[in-house]
N, C-alpha and C positions, 0 to 999 in steps of 0.2 A: 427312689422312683423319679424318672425321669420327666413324666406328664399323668395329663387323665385323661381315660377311659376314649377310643377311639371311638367307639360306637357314640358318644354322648356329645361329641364334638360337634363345633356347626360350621362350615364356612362363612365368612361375613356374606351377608346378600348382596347383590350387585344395587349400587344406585339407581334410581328412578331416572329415565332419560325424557324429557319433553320432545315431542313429535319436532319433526325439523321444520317443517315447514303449517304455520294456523292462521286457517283463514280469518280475514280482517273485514271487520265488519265497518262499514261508513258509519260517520256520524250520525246520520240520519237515523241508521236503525236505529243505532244502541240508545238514541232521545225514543223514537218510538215503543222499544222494548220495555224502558221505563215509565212511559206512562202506560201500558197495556201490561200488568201485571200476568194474567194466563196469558201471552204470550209469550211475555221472559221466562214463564214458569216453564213452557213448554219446551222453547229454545234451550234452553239452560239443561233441560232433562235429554233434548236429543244432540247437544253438543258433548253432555258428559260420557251419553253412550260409546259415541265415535270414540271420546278421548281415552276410556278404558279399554275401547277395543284396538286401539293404536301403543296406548303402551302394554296393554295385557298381552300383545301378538307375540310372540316367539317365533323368529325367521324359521328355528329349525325344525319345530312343529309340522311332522307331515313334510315336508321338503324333498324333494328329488333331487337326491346330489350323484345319482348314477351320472358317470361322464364325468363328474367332476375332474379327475385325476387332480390332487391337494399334491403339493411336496408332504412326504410324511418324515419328520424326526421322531426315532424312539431317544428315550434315556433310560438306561436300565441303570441305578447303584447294583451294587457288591456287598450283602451283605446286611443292609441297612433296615434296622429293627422301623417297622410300622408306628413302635412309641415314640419313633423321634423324631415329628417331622411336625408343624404346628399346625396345619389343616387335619391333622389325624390326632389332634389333642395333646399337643407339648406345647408347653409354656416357659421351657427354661432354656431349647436352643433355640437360634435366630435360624429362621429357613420361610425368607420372606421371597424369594421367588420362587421358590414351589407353592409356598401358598397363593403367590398371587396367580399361580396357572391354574389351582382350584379355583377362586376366585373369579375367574375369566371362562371358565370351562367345568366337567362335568366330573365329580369323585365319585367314585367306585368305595363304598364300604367293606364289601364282602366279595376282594379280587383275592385270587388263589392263585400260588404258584403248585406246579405241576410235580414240584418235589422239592426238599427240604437242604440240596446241597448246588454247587453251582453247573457242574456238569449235566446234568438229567433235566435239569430245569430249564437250561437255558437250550437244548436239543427238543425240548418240548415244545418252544418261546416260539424258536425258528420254523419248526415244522408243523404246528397245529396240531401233536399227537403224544399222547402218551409216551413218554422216553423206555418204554416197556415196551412197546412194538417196532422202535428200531435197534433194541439192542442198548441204547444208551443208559444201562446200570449195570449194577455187578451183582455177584451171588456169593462174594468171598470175603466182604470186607471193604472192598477197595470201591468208596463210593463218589470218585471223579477221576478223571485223569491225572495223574502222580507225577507224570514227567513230561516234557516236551520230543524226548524222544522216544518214543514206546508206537505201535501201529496202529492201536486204538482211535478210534474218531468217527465223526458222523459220517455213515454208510453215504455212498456214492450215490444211491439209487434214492435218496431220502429229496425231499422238493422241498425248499424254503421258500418263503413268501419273496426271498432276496431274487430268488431265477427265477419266479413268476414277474415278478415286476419288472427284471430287467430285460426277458423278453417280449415287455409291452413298452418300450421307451424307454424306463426307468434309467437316471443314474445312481448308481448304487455303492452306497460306501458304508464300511465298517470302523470306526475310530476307538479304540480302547484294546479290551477283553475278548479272547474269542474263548481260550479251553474247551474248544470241541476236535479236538486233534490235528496233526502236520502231517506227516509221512508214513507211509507204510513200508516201503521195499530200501532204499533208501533217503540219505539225507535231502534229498535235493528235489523227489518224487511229488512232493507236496502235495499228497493224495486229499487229504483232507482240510488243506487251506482255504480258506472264505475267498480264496477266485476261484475256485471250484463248487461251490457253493452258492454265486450267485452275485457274490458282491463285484462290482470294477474296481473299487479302489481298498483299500485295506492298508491303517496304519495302527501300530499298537503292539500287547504284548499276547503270541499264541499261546502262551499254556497263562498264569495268573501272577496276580502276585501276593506273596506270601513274605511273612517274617523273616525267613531266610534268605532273603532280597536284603537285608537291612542287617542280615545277624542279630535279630532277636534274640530276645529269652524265648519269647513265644516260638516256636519252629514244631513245621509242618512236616517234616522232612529232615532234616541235621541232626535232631538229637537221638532219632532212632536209630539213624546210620552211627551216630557216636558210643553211643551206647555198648553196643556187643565187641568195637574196635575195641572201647577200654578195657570189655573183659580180657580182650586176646592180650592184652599190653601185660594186664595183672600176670595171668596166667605164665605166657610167655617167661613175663622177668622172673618170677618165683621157681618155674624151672630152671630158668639158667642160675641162679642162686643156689637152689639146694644141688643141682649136678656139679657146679663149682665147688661149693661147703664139703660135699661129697667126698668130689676128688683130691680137694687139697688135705682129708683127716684122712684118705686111706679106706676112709667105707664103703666107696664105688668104686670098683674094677672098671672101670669107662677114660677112653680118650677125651681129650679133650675137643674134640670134634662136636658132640653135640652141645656140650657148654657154649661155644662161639655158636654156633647156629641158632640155640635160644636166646642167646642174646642179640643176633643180628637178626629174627622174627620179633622180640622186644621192642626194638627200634623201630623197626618199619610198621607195625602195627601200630607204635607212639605219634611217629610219623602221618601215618594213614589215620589216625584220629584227626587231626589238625586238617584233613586233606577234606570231607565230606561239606563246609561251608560254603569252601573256594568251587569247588565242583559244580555246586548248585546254583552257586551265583552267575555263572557264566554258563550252565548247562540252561538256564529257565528263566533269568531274569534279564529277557533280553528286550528290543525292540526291532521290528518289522517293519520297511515299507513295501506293498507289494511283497513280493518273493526276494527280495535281498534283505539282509540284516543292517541298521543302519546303527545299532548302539549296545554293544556289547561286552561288559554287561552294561545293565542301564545306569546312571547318571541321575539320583532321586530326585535331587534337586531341582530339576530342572523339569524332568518329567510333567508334571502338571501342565507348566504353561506353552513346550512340545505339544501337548494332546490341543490346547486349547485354540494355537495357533494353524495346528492342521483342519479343524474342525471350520472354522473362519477359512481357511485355504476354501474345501469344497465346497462351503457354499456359495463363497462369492464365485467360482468356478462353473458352478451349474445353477446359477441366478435363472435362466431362460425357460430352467425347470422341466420335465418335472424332476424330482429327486427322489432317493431315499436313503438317507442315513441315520445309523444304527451308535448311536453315543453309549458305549459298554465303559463307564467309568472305574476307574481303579479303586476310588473313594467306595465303600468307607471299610477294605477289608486292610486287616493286617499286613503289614506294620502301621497303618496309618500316615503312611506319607504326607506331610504336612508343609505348605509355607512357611517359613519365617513369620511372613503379617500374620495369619490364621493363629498361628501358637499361642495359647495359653489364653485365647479373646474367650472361650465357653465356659459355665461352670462346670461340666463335666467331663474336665480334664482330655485328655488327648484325641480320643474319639470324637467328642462334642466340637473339637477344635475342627476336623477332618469332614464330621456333618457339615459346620456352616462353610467349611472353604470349597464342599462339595456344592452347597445350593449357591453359592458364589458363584462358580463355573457354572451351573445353570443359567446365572443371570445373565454373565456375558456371551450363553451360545443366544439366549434369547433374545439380547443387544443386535446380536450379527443378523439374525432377520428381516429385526426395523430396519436395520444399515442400509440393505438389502432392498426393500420393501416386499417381502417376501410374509411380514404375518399373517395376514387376512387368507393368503394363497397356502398356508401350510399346518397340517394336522398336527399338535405336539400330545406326543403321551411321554409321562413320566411313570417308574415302577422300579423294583427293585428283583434281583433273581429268589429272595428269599428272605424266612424273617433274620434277625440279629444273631450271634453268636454269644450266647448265655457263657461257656464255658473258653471264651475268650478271656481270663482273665490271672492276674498274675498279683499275690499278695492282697493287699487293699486297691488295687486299681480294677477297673472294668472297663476291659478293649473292644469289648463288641456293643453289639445295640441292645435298646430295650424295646419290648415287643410291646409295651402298654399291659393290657389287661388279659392280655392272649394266655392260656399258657405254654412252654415250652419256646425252643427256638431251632433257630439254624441242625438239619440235620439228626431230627424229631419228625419221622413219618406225618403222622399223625395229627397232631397236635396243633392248634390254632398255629401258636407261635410262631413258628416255621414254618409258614404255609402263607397263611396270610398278609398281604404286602401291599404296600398304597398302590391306586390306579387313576393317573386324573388324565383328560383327553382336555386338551382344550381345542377349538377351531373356530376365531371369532367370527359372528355371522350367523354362523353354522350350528353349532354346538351350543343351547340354552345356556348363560351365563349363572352359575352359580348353584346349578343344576349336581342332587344326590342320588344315589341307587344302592338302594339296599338288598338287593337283588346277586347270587351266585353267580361270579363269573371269573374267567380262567385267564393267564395268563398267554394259553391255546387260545384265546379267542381273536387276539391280534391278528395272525395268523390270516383266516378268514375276512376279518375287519378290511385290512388294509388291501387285501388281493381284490376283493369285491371295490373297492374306491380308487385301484389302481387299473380296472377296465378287466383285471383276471379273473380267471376261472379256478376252484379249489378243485386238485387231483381228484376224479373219481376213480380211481383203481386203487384206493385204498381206503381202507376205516379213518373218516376225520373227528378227531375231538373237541375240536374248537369249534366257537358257533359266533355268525355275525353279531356283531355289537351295536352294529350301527341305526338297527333301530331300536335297543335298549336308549341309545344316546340321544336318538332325536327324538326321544319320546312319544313315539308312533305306538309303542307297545308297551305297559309295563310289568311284564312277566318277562324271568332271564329262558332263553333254552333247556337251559340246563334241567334235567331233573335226578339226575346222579351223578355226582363226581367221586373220582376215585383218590386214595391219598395213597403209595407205594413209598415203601422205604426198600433202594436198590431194587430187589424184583419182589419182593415181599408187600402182599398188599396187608396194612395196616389200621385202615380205615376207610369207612365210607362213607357219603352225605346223599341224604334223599331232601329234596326240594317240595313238600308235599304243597303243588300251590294255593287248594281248595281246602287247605287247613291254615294256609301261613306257616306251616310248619316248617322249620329245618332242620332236620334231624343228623345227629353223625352217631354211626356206629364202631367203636375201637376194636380188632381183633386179635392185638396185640400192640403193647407201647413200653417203652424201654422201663428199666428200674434206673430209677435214678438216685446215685450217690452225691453225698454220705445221706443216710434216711432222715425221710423229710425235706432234701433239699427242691427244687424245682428243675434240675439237670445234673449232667452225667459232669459234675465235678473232678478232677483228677485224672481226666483223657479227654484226647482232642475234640470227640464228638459222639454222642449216644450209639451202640451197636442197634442194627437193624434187626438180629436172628440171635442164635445159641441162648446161653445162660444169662447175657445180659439184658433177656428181650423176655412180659410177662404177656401170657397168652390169658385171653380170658374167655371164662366158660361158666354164663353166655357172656356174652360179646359186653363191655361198657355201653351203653348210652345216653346222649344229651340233648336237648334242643335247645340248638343254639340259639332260637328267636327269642326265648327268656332267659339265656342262662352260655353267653357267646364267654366266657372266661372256661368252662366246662369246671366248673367247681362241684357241681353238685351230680354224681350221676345216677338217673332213675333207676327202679325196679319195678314190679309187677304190684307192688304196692305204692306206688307214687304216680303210678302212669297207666291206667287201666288200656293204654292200648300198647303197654312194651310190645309181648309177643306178635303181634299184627307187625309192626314197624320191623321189630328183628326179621320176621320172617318175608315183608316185602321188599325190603332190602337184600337180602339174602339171596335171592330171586334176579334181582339185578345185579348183583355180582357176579352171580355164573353166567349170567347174559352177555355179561362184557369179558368172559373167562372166555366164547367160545370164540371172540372174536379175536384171539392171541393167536400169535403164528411163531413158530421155532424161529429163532435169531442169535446169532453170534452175539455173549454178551461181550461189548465191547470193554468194557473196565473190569474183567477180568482179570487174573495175573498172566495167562497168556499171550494179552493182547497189552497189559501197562505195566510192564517191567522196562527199566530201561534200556536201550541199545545203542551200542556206543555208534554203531555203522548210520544210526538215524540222526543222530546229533550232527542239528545246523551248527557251523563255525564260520565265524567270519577273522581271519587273518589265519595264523600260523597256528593249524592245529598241532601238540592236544589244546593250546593257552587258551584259544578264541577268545581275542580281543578284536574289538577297534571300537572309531571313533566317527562321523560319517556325518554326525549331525553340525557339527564345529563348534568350536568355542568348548566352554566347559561351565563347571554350576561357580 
């Protein structure tokens, strides 16, 4: 175990600051005040008032920061378990500039992402809406985008906070991650490219990155594709052996025509095993500027401090402000791409390594600011798209995150683990320093947040799920929006949480959550990621329930004998599920298999196809 208990954690408190400016009293008085005892006594009683009421003030308290327009930075990790981060209670990595953004600004205990893998989540992030009303899940299995070439992607007609803001001024950049799809018709169409979407500038990689970026052991993708090649290889040669064996004892009447041909399908299928690596590498792990391709494939090594020096690029670029960019870090998904310096500094081996060189990169985007003088004037949120990947793991090693006390993770409907992700806002001034909410709130709620302090307006021609933040944060209010949130795995809804605020209560109801192998373990051991539906998914009847305000690990779940109001909860809950059932509307699921198979016609190339290579960025690692 990587830390303790997120819930139990505290941020350090912000130091005491003395008023800037105290009045000075003459000599004269301060002789006077001491021989006049009730009147020092007096003085002393209404100089204290002031002086508590000067440091007890809180600027953000009540504050009118409509108009403001802030440059807003997000940072979203990849991946990155809630247990590992030292303001959400670890003590064994180093992630001393993320904590010092808690520290400086306002955490989020009980931030939810909107689904448990990176596609749905992050279609959620953008649009403010359940990734079930644009189509962004599947109903087959297939639960993100698989390839960079397939037509699948965020619907045209969908509004990100990125084309609200950028039709109010905004400059607008995305640097990292996108995985919400490229093209539809073909390669070059960039139907669903983040300049289409909202952003001006856009550098980074459109589909993710994965172990087969690196040729892992771990692989997303290569060893499935390998796998059935080997059988044809077996297959193959054993025919062309026993029709050989055959013909040369006389026991097959047969040419030898089909002997040569199992053996030249033997070969090419041997062949074609070796072949699905190289494929991948260049078909997905590439790098974008805008709409050209500038490193294909990418260049590990180097990658990081590429991300770090484009990021530096647009701010000093759009210094005169306002801005908005979107830091979608590669850190901390597999392979765990790593520096040299970073390697082997964590106790917890590769991952831990990849943690702290991730909140390293934090530090120096947060360097570029002050450079800048850009802090005071800029809203920073940090968060991740989802919890850790429990079943990232290979022998005695463990590649993904620890979720803390949550259970479950990455790709787990349901389940604390996967769901729930750090949220810190800082905005000095602005934003009470040091300031907790233990309060339901969504990773939809950015969304709203930002558009509202960016002068915009949220869509009314459609259903919103996200709810402003920003007087959760200045303290004006302290109750969340929220009084239901929904939990989907793909399009399957798997859970749901009722906010009862006149009880304290927060209740989640399970209506189905995976089995997890081998028995008794804590996740789907021995596959890539827990199934959402069929036989590997248990429905329950009645439903599980928890309440998380005593009992946030979901260790223990009530009955009608432990909880003299189950059925009341089940059934008002119940109630609001189908409430938000009627608000669904028929939609293309985009991560389908009709829509994320691959297409060779949609495959970006940059040089001599089929090879697609080059080189664009110069030099080398």
């Amino acid at each position: 175990m990587r830390g303790g208990a997120p819930e139990a954690s505290r941020a350090p408190a912000p130091a005491s600051r003395e008023p800037a400016h105290l009045p000075v009293q003459d000599i004269r008085s301060e002789k006077e005040n001491m021989l006049h005892p009730e009147r020092s006594s007096l003085l002393c009683r209404a100089w204290l008032a002031v002086t508590i009421g000067i440091l007890g003030s809180r600027p953000a308290d009540g504050r009118d920061v409509s108009g403001s327009r802030p440059n807003i930075l997000l940072l979203m990790a990849d991946d990155l378990g809630i247990g590992d981060v030292g303001c959400y209670g670890n003590g064994t990595i180093r992630t001393p500039n993320i904590d010092r953004l808690a520290q400086e600004g306002v955490r989020l205990t009980q931030h939810l992402a909107a689904a448990s893998v990176c596609t749905p989540s992050r279609a959620a992030f953008l649009t403010g809406r359940y990734p079930v009303r644009s189509g962004m899940v599947s109903s087959d299995g297939s639960r993100v985008l698989q390839w960079t070439a397939v037509p699948g992607g965020l619907p045209a007609n969908e509004t990100t906070f990125a084309k609200i803001l950028r039709d109010r001024g905004y400059a607008t950049g995305l640097i990292g991650k996108w995985h919400l799809g490229l093209n539809c018709e073909s390669s070059t169409d960039h139907c669903h490219h983040p300049l289409r979407h909202g952003f001006d500038h856009f550098y980074g990689m459109p589909l993710s990155m994965m172990g087969d970026c690196a040729r892992w052991e771990i692989s997303e993708k290569r060893a499935g594709l390998e796998r059935p090649l080997r059988v044809c290889v077996h297959l193959a040669a054993c025919a062309a052996l026993t029709l050989a064996a055959g013909k040369r004892a006389g026991l097959l009447p047969v040419s030898w025509v089909p002997v040569i041909c199992s053996a030249m399908a033997a070969t090419f299928f041997f062949i074609s095993s070796h072949a699905p690596g190289l494929l991948i590498l260049h078909a997905d792990c590439f790098l974008m500027r805008n709409r050209g391709i500038t490193e294909q494939p990418m260049d590990l090594a180097r990658t990081t401090p590429l991300l770090l020096r484009e990021v530096s690029s647009f701010i000093r670029r759009n210094k005169q402000g306002p801005f908005l960019l979107l830091v979608s870090f590669l850190h901390v998904h597999t392979p765990l791409v790593t520096t040299e310096s970073f390697r082997g500094r964590s106790r917890h081996g590769l991952y831990g390594d990849n943690v702290e060189e991730m909140d390293w990169m934090v530090g120096r985007i947060l360097d570029a600011l002050d450079r800048e003088g850009l802090t005071n004037g800029t809203l920073v949120y940090f968060t991740s798209d989802h919890g850790g990947s429990l079943e990232a793991q290979l022998g005695p090693h463990q590649y993904g995150g620890w979720n803390g006390i949550y259970k479950g993770g990455k790709g787990m409907g349901g389940w604390e683990g996967g769901i729930r992700v750090p949220g810190i806002f800082r905005w000095p001034g602005v934003l009470p320093a040091g300031r907790e909410i233990h309060e339901p709130t969504s990773l939809m709620d950015v969304f709203p947040t930002v558009v509202q302090l960016g002068g915009g307006e949220t869509p009314r021609d459609r259903v919103m799920d996200g709810r402003d933040l920003l007087p959760l944060l200045l303290g004006t209010v302290q109750r969340s929006d929220h009084e239901f949130l929904m939990h989907y795995c793909e399009k399957f809804l798997h859970a749901a949480r009722w906010h009862q605020r006149d009880r304290g209560a927060i209740w989640k109801v399970h209506y189905q959550t995976p089995i997890f192998h081998p028995e008794g373990a804590g996740a789907c051991y021995g596959r890539g990621v827990c199934p959402c539906s069929g036989d590997g998914v248990l429905r329950h009847h009645p439903p599980l329930l928890y309440d998380l305000s005593r009992d946030p690990s979901e260790a223990r779940a009530l009955s009608p004998d432990t909880e003299p109001a189950f059925f009341q909860v089940l059934e008002r809950v119940a109630r609001a599920v189908e409430s938000h059932r009627r608000t669904l509307r028929p939609v293309a699921w985009q991560l389908d298999a009709p829509l994320n198979l691959w297409r060779p016609w949609l495959q970006p190339c940059c040089g001599a196809a089929p090879y697609c290579a080059c080189n664009r960025e110069g030099g080398g690692s």
